[in-house]
C-alpha positions as CSV (number, residue, x, y, z in Angstrom):
1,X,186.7,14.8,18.3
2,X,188.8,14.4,21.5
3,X,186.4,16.0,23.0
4,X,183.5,13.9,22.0
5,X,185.4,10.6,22.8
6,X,186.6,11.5,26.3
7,X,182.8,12.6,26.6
8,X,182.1,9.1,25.7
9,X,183.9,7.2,27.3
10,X,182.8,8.9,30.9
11,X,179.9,7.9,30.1
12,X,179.8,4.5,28.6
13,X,176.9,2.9,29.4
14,X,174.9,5.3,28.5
15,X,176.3,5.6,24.6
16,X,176.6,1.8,25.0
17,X,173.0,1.3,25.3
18,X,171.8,3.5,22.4
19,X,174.6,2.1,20.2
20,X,172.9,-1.2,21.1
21,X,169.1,-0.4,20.2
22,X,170.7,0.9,17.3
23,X,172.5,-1.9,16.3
24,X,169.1,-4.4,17.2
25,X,166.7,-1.7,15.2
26,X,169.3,-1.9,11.9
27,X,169.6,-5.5,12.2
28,X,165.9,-6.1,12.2
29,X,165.6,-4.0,9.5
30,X,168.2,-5.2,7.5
31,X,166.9,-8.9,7.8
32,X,163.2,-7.7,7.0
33,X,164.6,-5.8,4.0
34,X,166.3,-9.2,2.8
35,X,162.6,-11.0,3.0
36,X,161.1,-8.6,1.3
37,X,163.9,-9.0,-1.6
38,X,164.2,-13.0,-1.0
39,X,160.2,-13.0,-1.6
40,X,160.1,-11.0,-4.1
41,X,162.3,-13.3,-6.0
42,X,160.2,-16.1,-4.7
43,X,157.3,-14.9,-6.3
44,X,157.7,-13.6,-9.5
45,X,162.0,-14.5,-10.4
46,X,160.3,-15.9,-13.6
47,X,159.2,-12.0,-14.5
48,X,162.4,-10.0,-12.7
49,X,164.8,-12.1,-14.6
50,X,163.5,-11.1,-17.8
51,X,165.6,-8.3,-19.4
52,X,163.5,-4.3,-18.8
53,X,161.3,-4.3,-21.4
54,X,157.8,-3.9,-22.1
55,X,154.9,-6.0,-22.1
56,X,151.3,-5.7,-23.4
57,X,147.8,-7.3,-22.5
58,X,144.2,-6.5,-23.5
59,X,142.9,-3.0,-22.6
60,X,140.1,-5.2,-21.4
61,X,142.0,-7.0,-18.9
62,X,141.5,-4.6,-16.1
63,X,145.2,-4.5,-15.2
64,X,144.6,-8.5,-14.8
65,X,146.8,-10.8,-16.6
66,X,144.7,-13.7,-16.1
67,X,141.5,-12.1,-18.1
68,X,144.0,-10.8,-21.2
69,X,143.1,-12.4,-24.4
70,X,145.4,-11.1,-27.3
71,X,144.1,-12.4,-30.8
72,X,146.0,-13.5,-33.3
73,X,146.0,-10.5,-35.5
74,X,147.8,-8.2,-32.8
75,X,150.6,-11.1,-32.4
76,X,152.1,-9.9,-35.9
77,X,153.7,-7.4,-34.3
78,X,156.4,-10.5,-33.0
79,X,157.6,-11.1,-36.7
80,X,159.4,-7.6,-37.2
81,X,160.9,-7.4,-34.0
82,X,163.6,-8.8,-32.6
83,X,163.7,-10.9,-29.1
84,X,160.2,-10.4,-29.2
85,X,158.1,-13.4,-27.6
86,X,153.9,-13.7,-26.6
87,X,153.5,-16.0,-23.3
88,X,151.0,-17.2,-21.3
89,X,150.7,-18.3,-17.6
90,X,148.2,-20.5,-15.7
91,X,147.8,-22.1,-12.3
92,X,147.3,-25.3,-11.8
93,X,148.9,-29.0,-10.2
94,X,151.2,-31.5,-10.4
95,X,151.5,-35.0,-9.6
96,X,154.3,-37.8,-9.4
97,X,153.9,-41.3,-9.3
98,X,153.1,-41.2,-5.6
99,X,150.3,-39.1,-5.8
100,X,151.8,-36.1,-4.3
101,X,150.2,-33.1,-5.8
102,X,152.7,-29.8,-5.9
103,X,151.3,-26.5,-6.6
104,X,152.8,-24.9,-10.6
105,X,152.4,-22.1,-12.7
106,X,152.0,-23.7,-16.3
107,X,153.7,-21.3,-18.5
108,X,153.9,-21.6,-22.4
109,X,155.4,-19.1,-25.0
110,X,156.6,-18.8,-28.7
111,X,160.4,-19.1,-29.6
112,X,162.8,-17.0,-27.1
113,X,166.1,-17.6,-25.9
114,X,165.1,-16.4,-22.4
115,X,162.7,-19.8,-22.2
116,X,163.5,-23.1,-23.0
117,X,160.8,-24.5,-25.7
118,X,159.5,-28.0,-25.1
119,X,157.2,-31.0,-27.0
120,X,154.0,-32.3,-26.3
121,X,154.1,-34.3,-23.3
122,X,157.0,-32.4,-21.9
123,X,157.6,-30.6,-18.7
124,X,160.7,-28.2,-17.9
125,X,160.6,-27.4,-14.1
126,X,162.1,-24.8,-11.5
127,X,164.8,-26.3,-9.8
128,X,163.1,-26.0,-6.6
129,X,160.9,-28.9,-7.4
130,X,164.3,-31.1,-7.2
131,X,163.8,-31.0,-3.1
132,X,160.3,-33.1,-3.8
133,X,162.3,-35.4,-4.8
134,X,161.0,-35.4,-8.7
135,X,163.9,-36.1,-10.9
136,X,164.4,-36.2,-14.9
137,X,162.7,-39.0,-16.1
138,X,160.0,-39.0,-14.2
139,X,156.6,-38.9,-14.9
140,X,153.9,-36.5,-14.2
141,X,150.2,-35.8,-14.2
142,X,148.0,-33.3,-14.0
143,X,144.2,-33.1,-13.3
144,X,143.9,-30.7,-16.3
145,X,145.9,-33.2,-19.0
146,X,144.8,-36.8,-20.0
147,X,148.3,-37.7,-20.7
148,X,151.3,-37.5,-18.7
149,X,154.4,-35.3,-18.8
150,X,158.1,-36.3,-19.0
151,X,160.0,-34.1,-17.2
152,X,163.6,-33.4,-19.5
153,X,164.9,-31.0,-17.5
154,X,165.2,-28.5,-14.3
155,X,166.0,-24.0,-15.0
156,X,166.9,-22.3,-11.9
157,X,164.9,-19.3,-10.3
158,X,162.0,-19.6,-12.3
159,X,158.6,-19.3,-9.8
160,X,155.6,-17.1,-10.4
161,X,153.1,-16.8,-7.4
162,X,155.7,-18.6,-5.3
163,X,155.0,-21.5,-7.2
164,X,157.9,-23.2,-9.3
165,X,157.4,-22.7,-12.9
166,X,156.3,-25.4,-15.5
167,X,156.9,-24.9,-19.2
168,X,155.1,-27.1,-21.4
169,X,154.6,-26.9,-25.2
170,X,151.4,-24.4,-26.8
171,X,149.7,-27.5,-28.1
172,X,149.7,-29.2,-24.4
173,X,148.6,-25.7,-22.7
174,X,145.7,-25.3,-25.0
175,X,144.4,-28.3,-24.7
176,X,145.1,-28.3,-20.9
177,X,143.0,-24.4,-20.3
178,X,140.9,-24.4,-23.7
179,X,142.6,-21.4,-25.3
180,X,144.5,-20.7,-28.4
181,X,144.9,-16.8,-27.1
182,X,148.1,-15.6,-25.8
183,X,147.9,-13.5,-22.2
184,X,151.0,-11.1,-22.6
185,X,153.2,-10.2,-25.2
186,X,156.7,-9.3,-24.5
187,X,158.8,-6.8,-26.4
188,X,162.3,-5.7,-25.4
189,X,163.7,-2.1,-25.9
190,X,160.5,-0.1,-27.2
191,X,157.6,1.9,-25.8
192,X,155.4,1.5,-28.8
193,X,151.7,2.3,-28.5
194,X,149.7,-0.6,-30.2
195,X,145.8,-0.5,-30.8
196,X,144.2,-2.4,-28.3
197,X,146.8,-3.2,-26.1
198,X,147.9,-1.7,-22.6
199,X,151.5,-1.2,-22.3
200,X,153.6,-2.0,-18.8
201,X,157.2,-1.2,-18.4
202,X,158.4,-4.2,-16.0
203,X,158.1,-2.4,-12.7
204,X,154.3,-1.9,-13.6
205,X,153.8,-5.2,-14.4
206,X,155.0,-6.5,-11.5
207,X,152.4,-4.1,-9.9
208,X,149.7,-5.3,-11.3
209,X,150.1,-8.8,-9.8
210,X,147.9,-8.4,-6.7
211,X,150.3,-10.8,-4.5
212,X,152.8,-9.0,-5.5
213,X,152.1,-5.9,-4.8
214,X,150.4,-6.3,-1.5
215,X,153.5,-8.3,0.0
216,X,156.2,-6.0,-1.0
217,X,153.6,-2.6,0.5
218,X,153.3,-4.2,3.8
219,X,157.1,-5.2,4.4
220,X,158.9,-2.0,3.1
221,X,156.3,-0.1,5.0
222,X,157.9,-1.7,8.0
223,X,161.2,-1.5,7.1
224,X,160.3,2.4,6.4
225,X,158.9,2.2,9.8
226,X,162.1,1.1,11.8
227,X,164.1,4.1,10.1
228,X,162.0,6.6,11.5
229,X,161.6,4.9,14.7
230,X,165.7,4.8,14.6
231,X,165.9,8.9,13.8
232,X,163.4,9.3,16.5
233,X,165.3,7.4,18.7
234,X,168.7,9.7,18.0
235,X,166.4,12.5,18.4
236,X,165.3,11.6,22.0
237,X,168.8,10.2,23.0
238,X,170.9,13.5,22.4
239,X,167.9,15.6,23.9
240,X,168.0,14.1,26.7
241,X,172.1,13.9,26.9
242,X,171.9,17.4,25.8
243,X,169.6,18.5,29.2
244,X,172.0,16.7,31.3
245,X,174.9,18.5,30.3
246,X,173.4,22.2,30.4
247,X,176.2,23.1,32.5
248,X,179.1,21.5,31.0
249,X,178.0,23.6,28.0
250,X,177.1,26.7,29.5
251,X,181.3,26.1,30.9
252,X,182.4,25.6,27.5
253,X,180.7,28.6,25.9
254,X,181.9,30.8,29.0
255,X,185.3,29.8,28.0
256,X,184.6,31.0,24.2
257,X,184.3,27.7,22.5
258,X,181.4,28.5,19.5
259,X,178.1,26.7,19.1
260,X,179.6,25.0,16.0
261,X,182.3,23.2,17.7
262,X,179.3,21.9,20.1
263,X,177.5,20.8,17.4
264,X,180.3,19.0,16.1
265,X,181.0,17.1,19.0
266,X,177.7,15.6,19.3
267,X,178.2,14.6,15.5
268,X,181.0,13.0,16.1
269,X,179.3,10.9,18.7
270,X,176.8,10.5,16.7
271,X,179.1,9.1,13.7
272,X,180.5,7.0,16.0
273,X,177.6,5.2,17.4
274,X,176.1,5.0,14.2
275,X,179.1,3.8,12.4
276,X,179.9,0.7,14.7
277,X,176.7,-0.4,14.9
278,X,176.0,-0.3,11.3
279,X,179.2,-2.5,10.3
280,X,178.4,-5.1,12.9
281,X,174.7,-5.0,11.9
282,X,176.0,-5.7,7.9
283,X,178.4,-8.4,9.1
284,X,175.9,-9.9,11.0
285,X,173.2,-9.7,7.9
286,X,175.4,-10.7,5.2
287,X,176.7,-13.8,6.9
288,X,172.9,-14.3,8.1
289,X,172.4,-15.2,4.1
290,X,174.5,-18.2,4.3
291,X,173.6,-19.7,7.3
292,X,169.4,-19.2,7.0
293,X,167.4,-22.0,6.2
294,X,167.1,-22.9,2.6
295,X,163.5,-22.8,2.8
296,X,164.0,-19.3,3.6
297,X,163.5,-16.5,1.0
298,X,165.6,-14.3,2.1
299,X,168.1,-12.2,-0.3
300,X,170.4,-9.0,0.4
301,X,172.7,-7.7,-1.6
302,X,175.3,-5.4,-0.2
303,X,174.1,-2.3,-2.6
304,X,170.9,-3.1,-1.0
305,X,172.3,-2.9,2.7
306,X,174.5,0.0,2.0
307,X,171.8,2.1,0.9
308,X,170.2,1.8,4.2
309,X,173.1,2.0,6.4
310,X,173.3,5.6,4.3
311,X,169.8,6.1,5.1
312,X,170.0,5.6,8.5
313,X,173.1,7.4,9.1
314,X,171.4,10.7,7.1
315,X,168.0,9.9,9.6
316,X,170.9,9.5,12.0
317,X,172.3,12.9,11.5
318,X,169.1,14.9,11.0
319,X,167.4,13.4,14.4
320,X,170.6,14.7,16.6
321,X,170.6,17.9,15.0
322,X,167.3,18.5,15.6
323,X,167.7,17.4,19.3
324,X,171.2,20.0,19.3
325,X,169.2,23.2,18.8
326,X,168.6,23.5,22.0
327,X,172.5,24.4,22.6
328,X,172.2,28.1,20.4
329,X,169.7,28.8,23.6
330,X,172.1,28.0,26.3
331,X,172.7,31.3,28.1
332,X,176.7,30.5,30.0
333,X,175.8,32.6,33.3
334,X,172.3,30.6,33.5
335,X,173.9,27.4,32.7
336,X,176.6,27.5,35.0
337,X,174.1,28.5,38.0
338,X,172.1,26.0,37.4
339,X,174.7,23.3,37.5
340,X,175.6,20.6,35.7
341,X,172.9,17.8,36.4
């Protein structure tokens, strides 16, 4: 370790660059990792807040919420077991007494404790729509409903399709999309097979919403992306660090110190580099949460961020050993003819 520091600090600039393009590279992906989450939650908080459970819609549906019709014969199932609930969501507008239409998902369901339950000619909203300046009290419309909802209260982190959520009564929704069918039947704790139904556990639910799925693919592709780019990079640095100091180590083995203690050294550095940057990348990320923009969706939770400091810091390790192999080749007498470059 004495070794690798003295080693480091000869030669600065150089370790201060790649610790720097580490740092950048881990930030970035630390703050794309928080979008992905933050949007995640933006789109579909209505479904991850739910409890793990399992939820069923037609086999017919094609993996397509929207096109599930379950009859009323299958929802029997919801009078022998407990917590269990059938919902249904649909897109569609609001408007307040200015005439400023805002984007919902209308959402309806039978008696649960995880959704509030409304009257005709009610309206519970997502918090969010509080910065549109709609307040309880007021009045809404809808191009869907003759009448006019009262909205009698606000729920927090409840969006679907990153639109805020609207709950309204069964009676209002089926007048409102012409259906007495429920979409999706929810049922906590089980894995029971019923006729005509596909079963999802949450995660594959969440799949099958194309939005969804698409978004979160693209953004943890790049976030997958930087962490190779980052081994590579480790990779390249202590190959090239490595050529430069043929000699010294072709010195060091003449004077009987073993490949293994090499090795070491460079992991050391390695730890090093990799350890600064990644706590000044997580300060920088966490704090990043409380100064972004409200309008923002971004979330990261430090179990989240740790798991890819570990990441990084295995992709970390790997790429410099890789890039140390070349030391077991280094013949001393060679070495020490050639110089030290």
């Amino acid at each position: 370790m004495k070794i690798a520091w003295k080693e480091m600090k000869k030669n600065k600039s150089r370790y201060l660059i790649v610790g720097s393009i580490v740092l950048l590279i881990s930030l970035v992906t630390f703050i794309i990792s928080g979008l992905a989450n933050g949007l995640s939650q933006d789109n579909v908080s209505l479904i991850k807040n739910m409890p793990d459970g399992t939820f069923y819609m037609s086999e017919d549906a094609n993996e397509s919420f929207s096109q599930s019709h379950i009859n009323a014969s299958k929802q029997q199932i919801l009078n022998s077991k407990h917590d269990a609930f059938a919902f249904s969501i649909q897109m569609g507008s609001l408007k307040n007494e200015a005439d400023n239409q805002q984007s919902v998902a209308f959402l309806t369901s039978t008696d649960t404790p995880l959704l509030k339950q409304v009257n005709e000619g009610e309206v519970i909203l997502d918090s969010g729509l509080k910065a549109e300046g709609i307040e309880v009290g007021d009045e809404l419309s809808s191009p869907l409903f003759d009448g006019t909802f009262k909205v009698i209260d606000f729920v927090d982190n409840q969006t679907f399709n990153h639109s805020p959520a609207a709950l309204i009564s069964q009676e209002t929704f089926e007048e409102m999309f012409r259906t007495d069918e429920w979409q999706l039947l929810y049922l906590p704790d089980t894995t029971e097979t019923i006729s005509g139904l596909q079963s999802y556990s949450k995660k594959e639910f969440l799949s099958t919403i194309p939005s969804y799925q698409a978004e979160q693919m693209t953004l943890n592709m790049i976030v997958w992306f930087l962490v190779v780019i980052s081994g590579m990079l480790f990779g390249i640095f202590f190959y090239m660090m490595n050529v430069q100091k043929v000699g010294m180590y072709g010195i060091l083995k003449a004077l009987g110190i073993k490949t293994s203690v090499l090795f070491k050294m460079m992991w050391s550095q390695m730890a090093l580099i990799t350890i600064i940057a990644l706590l000044i990348s997580t300060a920088i990320s966490q704090v990043f949460q409380y100064v972004a923009p409200e309008s923002m969706p971004y979330h990261l939770t430090l179990t989240t961020t740790l798991q890819l400091s570990l990441v990084f810091a295995v992709v970390g390790f790997i790429g410099s050993t890789l890039s140390g192999f070349q030391i077991k080749k280094i013949d001393p007498l060679q070495a020490i003819q050639q110089g030290e470059a």
